[in-house]
N, C-alpha and C positions, 0 to 999 in steps of 0.2 A: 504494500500500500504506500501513497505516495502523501507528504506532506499536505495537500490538499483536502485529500479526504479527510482530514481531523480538524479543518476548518470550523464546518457546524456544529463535532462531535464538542469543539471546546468551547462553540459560544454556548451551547447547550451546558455543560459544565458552569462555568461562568453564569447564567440566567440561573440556574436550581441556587448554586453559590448566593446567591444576591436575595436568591426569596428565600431562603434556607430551607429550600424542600429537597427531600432526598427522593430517587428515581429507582425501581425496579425492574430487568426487562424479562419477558417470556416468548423466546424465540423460536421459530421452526424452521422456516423456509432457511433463514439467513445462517442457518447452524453457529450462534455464539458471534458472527461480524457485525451485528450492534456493538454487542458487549466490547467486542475488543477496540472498534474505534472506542468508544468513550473510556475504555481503559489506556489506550494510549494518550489521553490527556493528564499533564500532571495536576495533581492535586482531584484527580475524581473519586479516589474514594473520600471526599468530604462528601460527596452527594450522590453515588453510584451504589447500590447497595449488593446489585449483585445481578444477574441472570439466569433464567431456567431453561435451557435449550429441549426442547420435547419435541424432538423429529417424528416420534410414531406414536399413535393413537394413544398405545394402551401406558406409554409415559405420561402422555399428555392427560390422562384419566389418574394414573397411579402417586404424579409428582404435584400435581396440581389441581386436582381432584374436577377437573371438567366428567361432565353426566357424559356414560356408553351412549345415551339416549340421543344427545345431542352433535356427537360424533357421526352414529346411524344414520340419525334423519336430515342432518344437512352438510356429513363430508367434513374429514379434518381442516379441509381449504375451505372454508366460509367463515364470512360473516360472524356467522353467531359465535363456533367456536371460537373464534376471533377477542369477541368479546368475552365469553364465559373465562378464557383464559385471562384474563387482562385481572376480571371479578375475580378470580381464583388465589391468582398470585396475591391482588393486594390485600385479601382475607389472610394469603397466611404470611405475611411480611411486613410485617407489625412497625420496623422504621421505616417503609416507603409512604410517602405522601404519594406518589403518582407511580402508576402501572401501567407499563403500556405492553401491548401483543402483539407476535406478526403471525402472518401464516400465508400460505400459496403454494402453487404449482409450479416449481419451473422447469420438471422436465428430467426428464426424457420424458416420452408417452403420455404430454398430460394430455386430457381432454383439451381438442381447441377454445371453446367458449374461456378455460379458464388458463390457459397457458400462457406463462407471464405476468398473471393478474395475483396480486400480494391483498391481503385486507390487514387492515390495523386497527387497533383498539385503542383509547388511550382511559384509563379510570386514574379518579382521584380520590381519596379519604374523605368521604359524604362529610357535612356537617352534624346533618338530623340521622340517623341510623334507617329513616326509612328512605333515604334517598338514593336513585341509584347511583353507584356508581361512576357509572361509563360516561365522560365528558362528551366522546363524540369516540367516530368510528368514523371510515372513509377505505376505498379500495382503488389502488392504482393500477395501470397496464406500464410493465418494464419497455423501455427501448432494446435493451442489452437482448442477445437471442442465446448468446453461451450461457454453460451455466454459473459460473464461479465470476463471472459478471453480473448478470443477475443478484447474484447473492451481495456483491458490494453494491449495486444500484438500490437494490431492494433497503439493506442496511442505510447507507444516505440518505432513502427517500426517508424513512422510517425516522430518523434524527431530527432530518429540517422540518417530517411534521409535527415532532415532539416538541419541538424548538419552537414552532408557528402557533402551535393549538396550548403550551404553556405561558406563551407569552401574553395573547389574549383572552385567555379564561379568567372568567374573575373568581374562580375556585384558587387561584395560583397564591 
């Protein structure tokens, strides 16, 4: 990786730094290339707490306690579990104020409809207990066609939207 790519992972550092929220991630697609950019910035474990890489299902049900149900009915690359992991992590990671999640297809043999297409979650620590969690959600289509590109495009996108969506949340 090249100096650039830890551009956003440090303003991102730097913004948690500032509002003194610490940051959790729960990854799949990207195997662990969030974590490591924002571990390649100094001073991130002030506000980096940590990562759960759950590339297959039944980790993702075992580590993180996402519902079989939810897996079944809408595919480890959706949306929902998207969010269900986001809600999962920040239930059990008690110094994160914000939890965000990836997940997608990049390939080989995905399905077209979703090939290249990554979904993100991002949850913050509710106020009220009955609030949900999940600030926002959003799904992008990669440019990148390889895969280990992919995985650092997906990882970047994933940053600048953590970066974009904690900036202007007023949960921040």
């Amino acid at each position: 990786m090249t100096p650039s790519n830890f551009t956003a992972a440090a303003q991102l550092v730097d913004q948690l730094r500032r509002s003194t929220s610490r940051i959790a991630l729960a990854e799949s697609c990207t195997c662990g290339m969030t974590a490591a950019l924002l571990g390649g910035v100094p001073g991130a474990s002030e506000v980096f707490c940590g990562s759960a890489v759950t590339y297959r299902e039944s980790v993702k049900s075992d580590w993180l306690g996402v519902e079989t149900s939810t897996l079944r009915e809408f595919t480890a690359e959706s949306q929902q579990t998207t969010d269900e992991m986001a809600r999962c992590l920040l239930d059990r990671t008690r110094e994160a104020d914000w939890c965000a999640a990836i997940t997608g297809h990049l390939g080989p043999n995905a399905p077209r409809p979703i090939d290249g297409r990554v979904y993100v979650s991002l949850a913050c620590r509710p106020v009220r207990q009955s609030d949900d969690p999940i600030v926002c959600r959003h799904d992008f289509v990669l440019k990148a066609t390889a895969r280990v590109e992919r995985q650092v495009e997906a990882a970047q996108t994933l940053i600048g939207w953590i970066l974009d969506q904690t900036a202007t949340s007023s949960r921040s």
